[in-house]
N, C-alpha and C positions, 0 to 999 in steps of 0.2 A: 412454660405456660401451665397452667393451675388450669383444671378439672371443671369440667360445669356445676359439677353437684357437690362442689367444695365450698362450703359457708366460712366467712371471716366474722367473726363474731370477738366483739369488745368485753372481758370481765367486769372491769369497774368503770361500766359505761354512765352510772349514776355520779364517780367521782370526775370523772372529765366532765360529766354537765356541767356539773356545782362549779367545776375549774372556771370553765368558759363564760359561764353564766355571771359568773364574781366581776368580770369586767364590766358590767351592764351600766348602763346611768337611768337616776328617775325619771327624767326626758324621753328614754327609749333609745336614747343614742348606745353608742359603745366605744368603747378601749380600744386603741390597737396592743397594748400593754400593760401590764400591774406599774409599770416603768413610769407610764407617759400616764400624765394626771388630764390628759385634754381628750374631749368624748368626739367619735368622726361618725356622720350620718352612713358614708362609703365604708365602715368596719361595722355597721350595722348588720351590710347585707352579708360581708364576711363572716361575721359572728352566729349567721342564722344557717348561713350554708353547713358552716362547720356543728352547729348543733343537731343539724337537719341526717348530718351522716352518722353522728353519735348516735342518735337514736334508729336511725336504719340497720347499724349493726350491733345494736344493746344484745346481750344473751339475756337478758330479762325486761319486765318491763319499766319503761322511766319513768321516776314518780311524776303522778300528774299535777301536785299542786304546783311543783317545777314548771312544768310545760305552759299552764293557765298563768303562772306570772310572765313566763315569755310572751305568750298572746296580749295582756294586757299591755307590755312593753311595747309591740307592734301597734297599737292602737295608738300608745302615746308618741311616738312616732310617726303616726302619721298627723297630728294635731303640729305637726311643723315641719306639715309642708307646704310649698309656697302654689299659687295661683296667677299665670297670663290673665288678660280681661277675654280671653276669647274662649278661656273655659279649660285651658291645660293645665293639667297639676304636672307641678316634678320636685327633686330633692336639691337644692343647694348643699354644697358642703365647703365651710371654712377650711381655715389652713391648718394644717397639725403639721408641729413642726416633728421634724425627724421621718415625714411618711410625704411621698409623691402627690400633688398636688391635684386635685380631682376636678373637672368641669362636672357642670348639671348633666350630660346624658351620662355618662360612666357612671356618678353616684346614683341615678334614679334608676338606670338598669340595675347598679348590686344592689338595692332595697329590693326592687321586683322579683331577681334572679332567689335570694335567701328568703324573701317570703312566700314565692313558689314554692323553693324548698322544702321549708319548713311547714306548709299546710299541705303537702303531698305527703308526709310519714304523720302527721297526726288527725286524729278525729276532734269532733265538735266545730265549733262558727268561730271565727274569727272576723270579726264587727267592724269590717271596714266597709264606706260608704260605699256603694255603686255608683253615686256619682264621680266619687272619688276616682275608682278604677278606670270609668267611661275618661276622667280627664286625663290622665294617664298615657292611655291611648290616644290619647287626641293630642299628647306633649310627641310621643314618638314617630304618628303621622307625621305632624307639622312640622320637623325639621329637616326632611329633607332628606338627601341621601348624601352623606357625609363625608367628607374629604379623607378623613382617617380609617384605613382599613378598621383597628380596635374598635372602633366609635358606630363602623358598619354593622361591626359583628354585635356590640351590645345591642344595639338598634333591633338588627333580626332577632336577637334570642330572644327581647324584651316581649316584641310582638308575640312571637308564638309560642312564653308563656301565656297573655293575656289572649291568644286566640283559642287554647285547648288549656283552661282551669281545670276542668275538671278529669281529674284521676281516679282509678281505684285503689283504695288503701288498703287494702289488705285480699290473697287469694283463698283465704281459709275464714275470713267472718264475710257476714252477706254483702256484697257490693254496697258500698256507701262512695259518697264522694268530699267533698274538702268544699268550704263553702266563700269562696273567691268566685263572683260573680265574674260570668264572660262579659266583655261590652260591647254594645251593638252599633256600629256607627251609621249615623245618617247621610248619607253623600249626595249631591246633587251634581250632575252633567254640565250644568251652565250654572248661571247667577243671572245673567243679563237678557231679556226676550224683547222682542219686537213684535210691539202690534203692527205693523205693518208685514212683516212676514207671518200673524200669528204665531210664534211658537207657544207649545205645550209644555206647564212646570210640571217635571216629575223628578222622582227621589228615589232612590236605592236603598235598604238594611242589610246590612250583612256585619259578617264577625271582621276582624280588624285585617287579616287573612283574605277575604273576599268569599270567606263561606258563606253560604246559604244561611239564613235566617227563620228561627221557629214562624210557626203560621201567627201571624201578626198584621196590626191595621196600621194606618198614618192617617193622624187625623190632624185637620189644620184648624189648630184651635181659632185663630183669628190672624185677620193681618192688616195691618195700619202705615198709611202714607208715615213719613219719618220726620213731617211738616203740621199732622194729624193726628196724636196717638191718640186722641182718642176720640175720635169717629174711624171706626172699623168698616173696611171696605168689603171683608169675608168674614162671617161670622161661624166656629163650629160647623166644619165641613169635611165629612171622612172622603179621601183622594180613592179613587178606584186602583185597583190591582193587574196588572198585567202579567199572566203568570208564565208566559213563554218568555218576555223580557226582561222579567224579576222586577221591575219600574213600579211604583206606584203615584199616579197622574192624575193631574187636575185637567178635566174636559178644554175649558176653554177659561179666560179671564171675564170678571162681570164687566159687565158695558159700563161700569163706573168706575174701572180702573184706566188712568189714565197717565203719560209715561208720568216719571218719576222713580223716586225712591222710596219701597218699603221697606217693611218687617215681617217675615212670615212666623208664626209661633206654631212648631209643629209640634206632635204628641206618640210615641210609638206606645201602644196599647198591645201587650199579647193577648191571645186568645186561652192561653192553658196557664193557668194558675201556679201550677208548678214551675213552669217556665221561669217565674217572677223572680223565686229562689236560688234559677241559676244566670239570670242574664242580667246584666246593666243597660236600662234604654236612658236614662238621665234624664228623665222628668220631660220638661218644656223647653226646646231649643229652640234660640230663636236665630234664621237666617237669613241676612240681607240681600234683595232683591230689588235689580234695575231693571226698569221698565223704560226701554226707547221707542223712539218714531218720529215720524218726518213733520217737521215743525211749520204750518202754513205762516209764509211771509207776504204780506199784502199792503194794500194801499200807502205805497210809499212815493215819497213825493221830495222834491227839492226846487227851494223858490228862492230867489233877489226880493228880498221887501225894503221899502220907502224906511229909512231911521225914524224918521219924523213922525208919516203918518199911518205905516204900517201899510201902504198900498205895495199890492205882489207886481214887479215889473219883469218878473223873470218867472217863468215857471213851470217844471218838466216832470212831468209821473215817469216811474222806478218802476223798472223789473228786476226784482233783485236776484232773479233767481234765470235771468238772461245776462247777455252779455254786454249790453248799450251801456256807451257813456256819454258823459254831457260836456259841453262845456261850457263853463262860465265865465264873467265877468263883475268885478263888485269896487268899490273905494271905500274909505274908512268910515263914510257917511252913509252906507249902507249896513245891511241886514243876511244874511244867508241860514234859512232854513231848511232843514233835515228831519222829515218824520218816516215812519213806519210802522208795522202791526204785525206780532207775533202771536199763533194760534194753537195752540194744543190741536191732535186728531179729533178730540170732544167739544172741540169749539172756546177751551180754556184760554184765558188771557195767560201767554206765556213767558217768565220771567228768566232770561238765561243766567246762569253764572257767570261769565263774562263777556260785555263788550266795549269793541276798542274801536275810536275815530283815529287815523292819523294823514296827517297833514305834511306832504313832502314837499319841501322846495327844490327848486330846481338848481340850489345850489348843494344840495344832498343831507339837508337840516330836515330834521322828521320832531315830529312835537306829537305827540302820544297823548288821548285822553281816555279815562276810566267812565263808564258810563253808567250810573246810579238809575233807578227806576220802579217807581210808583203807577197803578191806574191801569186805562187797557194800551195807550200807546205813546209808541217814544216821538220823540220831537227834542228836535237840538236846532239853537238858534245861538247862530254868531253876530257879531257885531265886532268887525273888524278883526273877527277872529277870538272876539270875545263870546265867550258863552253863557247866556241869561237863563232863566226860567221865564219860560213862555204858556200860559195856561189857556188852550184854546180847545182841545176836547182832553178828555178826562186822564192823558196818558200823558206826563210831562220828565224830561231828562235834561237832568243839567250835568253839565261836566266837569265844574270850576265851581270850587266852595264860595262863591262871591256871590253878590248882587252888582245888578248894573250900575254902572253911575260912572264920571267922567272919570275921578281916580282908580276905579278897576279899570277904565279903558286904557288908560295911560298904559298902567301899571302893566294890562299882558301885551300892547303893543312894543314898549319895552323889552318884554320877554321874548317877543317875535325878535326883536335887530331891525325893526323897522323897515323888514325883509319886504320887499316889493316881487311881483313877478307872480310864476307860474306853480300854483299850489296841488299837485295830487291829493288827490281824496280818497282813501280806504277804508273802507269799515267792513271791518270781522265780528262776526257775531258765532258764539260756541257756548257748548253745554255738555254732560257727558250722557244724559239721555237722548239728546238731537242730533238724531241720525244725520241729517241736510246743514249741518255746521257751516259757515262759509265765509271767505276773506276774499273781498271784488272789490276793484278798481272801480268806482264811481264817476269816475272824472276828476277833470280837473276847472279851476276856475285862477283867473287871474284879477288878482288883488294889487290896487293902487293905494300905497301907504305912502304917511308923510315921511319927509324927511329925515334922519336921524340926525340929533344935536352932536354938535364934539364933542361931548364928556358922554355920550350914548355907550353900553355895552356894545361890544365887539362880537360876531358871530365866531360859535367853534370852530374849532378846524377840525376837519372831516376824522372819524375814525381810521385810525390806522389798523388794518387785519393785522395781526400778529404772526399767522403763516404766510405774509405775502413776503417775506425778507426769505425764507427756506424754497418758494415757489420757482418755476421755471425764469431765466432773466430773459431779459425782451431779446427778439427776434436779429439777428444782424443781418442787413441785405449788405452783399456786397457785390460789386461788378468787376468781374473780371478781366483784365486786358483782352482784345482779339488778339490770336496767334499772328507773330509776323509771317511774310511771305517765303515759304521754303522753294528753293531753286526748281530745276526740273531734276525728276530721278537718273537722267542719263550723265548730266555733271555732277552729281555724284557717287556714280559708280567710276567715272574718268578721277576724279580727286583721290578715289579710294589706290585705285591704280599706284597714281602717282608716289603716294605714302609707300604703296609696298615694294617702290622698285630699288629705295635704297639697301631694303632687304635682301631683295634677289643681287642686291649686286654685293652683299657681303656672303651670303652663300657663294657665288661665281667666284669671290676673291681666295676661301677656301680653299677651290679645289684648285685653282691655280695657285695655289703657294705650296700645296701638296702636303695637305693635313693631312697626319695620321694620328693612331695608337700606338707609337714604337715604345712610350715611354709610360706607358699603361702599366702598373706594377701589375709582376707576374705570381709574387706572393699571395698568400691566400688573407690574410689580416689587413697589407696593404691595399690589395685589391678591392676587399670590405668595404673598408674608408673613402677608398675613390670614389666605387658605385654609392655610397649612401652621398656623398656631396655633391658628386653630380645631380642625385635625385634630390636631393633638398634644394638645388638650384631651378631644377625643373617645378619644384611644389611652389617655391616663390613666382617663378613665371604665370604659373596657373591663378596663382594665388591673387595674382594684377587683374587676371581674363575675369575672376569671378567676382572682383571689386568693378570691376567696367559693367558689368551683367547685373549681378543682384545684390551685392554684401556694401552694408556702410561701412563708413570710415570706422569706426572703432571698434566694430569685429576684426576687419580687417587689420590694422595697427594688433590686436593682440596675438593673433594669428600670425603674424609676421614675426612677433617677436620672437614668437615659438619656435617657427620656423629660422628665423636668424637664429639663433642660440645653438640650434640643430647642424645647421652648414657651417657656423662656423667655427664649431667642434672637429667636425670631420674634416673638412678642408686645414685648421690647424693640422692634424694629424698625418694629412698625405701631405702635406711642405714639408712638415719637416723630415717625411721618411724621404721624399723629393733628395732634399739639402745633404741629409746626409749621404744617399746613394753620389752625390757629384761629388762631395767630397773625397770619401772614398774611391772613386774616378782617377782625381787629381793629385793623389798621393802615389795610388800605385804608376 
């Protein structure tokens, strides 16, 4: 290990510049090689690192008009780089053949990593935008925290270069610092508020780090419906400061904000002038904000009208917002209307993003309409399940690109299958600002349609789910026989008797024949053989008890084999010592 107060110092630190520096391109790009004629944005930031330590350990100084062309290379450099729409800068880098293949965070971190670098050992400005830097940060916020360990670690270094730019260049001339602006980012807690819970818009400044922030204002320069730009809802309005929270909040929303969707356009203003030269606020950001609340559903109504003369024969007011349904009754010479009234919390006539009628048969045929809309309210008129435009107060919806007349009526009766029967009613009405979104069962009504021709379309057949072939198979009942009748337990313990007496009477026959052991070998090897065959005889016995008790057949059968193969080894063994001992007998 080498000495604290031991300097490594370069002699011909001006000839390694010129070396490294010969690689350059007019672009700002660089060489991995004098070899390789193709320029890599990712040996850019290599190229600066490596410069950045030439001159850290130069034993003299490096010429400057050197170092001011490198700055200027850094500038053209950054003149290609690329831009997201949400305001990230980062570096692309092509393919260079002969060198590992680079994604955008890796290449935009070694640009950051060798331009830190290299404006931490020199003095004077290097003229890159604040805006620039602020997107920068806003590239390595935005993506996330990275599946690739490497990709982790350029990510963090990235960051806490652009969190702590500012260094001291030298301990022997007066503190100066390197002119790479810090960026201040503007964060917000939400995006989405509810007038109906009032919430409060406020914003955070801090460094990309979650440092603190010089003493500084947010001013909301203006904000505009995204339906409106231009009638402004807020005009030039500085946000108050919370200084225990670090928050800087808007009091309340003007009573003319109403939900939907804006634009806020804020403005970070520092307070110290000098500030200006070390930090990046990026001008005018502008951030999108959703405004929800609970949408009044009113004067809803559904009627049977006359075809003819327009007379209402049926007619029932909607709670849409309870649970009542209706029921009806209609034939092809009738009419069925559907209106209702949708109201912003300001009394606004409110148009959703999507609504949907559908129409379910009771043979499981669902027919789907999109619902278009003009005026202050909706109104949908069938006719046989045809839908007209009906103009009777100032809010009309039609569902069907048509006009009325006999061949559109044909035409969607046709599309029906001349489906007769019991029609479910459902209509879902949604928005992403409408807190009270809602899909209710309306009723149903029963529709008398004519006949279908023989050459008429044929109704689908039902969807098939595609996980019902993997799902559980149906249920199987089965009935089991009742047990027959088992005798009483006293004739079967008398039965069991019976079986064991032919036993007892070959025991009894034994010892009146007057079995013994005379012929029991009295050698010690023969003797072996005896006792193992007899026990392999007893294993098999056992071996019967415990197939009657608990072991199946094909344990058992292996087990036996085992056991045969066992006895009738040994049993070979004592016959023949048997055979030959009588032999021997009969000779002498």
């Amino acid at each position: 290990d080498q000495a604290s107060d031991v300097d490594v110092l370069l002699t011909d630190a001006n000839g390694i510049f010129h070396s490294i520096k010969a690689l350059s391109q007019s672009d700002g790009r660089w060489r991995y090689s004098s070899d390789n004629p193709e320029s890599s944005t990712y040996a850019s930031g290599l190229a600066l690192e490596g410069l950045s330590g030439v001159i850290s350990l130069a034993s003299s100084e490096i010429d400057q008009s050197k170092v001011s062309i490198v700055k200027n290379g850094i500038v053209k450099l950054f003149d290609s780089i690329e831009k997201y729409d949400d305001g990230a800068f980062y570096f692309d880098e092509k393919f260079v053949r002969g060198s590992e293949p680079q994604g955008s965070l890796s290449t935009t971190s070694s640009v950051v990593r060798g331009v830190n670098a290299f404006a931490a050992v020199t003095s004077g400005k290097i003229n890159l935008p604040g805006d620039t830097i602020l997107g920068l940060a806003k590239f390595f916020l935005s993506i996330g925290i990275p599946g690739d360990a490497k990709d982790f670690f350029n990510q963090v270094e990235s960051l806490s270069f652009l969190d702590s730019n500012r260094q001291v260049l030298s301990k022997e001339q007066s503190p100066s610092y390197n002119e790479i602006s810090i960026p201040l980012i503007l964060s917000l807690p939400e995006t989405v508020y509810s007038l109906t819970k009032k919430g409060q818009f406020k914003v955070k400044v801090s460094t990309v780090f979650g440092s603190a922030a010089p003493p500084l204002t947010v001013k909301l320069v203006r904000a505009f419906s995204t339906g409106a730009k231009d009638s402004a809802i807020i005009d030039s309005k500085e946000l108050q400061y919370n200084q225990e929270s670090g928050f800087h909040f808007l009091d309340s929303f003007p009573k003319n904000v109403d939900v939907g969707t804006y634009v806020f356009v804020l403005e970070i203003v520092l307070h110290d002038s000098e500030s200006e030269n070390v930090y990046a606020t990026g001008g005018q950001i502008h951030v999108p904000i959703y405004v929800i609340g609970v949408i009044k559903v009113g004067n809803a109504e559904i009627a049977v009208l006359d075809s003819d003369l327009g007379n209402v024969e049926t007619h029932n007011t909607l709670d849409l917002s309870g649970n009542d349904i209706v029921s009806l009754s209609a034939n092809h010479l009738q009419k069925l209307r559907l209106s209702f009234q949708l109201e912003t919390p300001n009394g606004r006539v409110f148009k959703p993003h999507q609504a949907f009628l559908k129409l379910h048969h009771e043979t499981k045929i669902e027919h789907i309409f999109l619902v278009g809309n003009t005026g202050k309210k909706f109104e949908i008129i069938f006719i046989s399940l045809f839908l007209s435009l009906s103009v009777i107060i100032a809010y009309n919806v039609v569902f069907l690109p048509c006009t009325s007349g006999e061949a559109d009526f044909l035409g969607l009766v046709e599309k029906l299958f001349y489906l007769s029967g019991k029609y479910d009613i459902e209509l879902t009405v949604g928005d992403a600002v409408m807190e009270n979104s809602f899909s209710r069962l309306l009723g149903h009504v029963e529709l008398d349609l004519p006949e279908a021709p023989e050459k008429a379309a044929r109704p689908p057949l039902p969807p098939v789910d595609p996980y019902s072939r993997y799902g559980p198979n149906a249920e199987i009942n089965h009935i089991f026989r009742a047990p027959e009748k088992r005798p009483p337990q006293k004739l079967s313990l008398v039965f069991l008797g019976l079986i064991l007496l032919p036993f007892i009477g070959f025991l009894v026959g034994l010892l009146r024949l007057g079995v013994n052991l005379k012929n029991f070998p009295g050698s010690t090897v023969p003797a072996t053989f005896a006792t193992l065959f007899h026990l392999g005889l007893a294993a098999v016995l056992l071996l019967y008890v415990l197939f009657w008790l608990k072991l199946d057949l094909f344990t058992t059968l292996k087990t036996l084999g085992l056991l045969g193969v066992f006895t009738m080894f040994f049993g070979h063994r004592i016959l023949s010592y048997l055979a030959l001992t009588s032999t021997k007998l009969k000779s002498a």
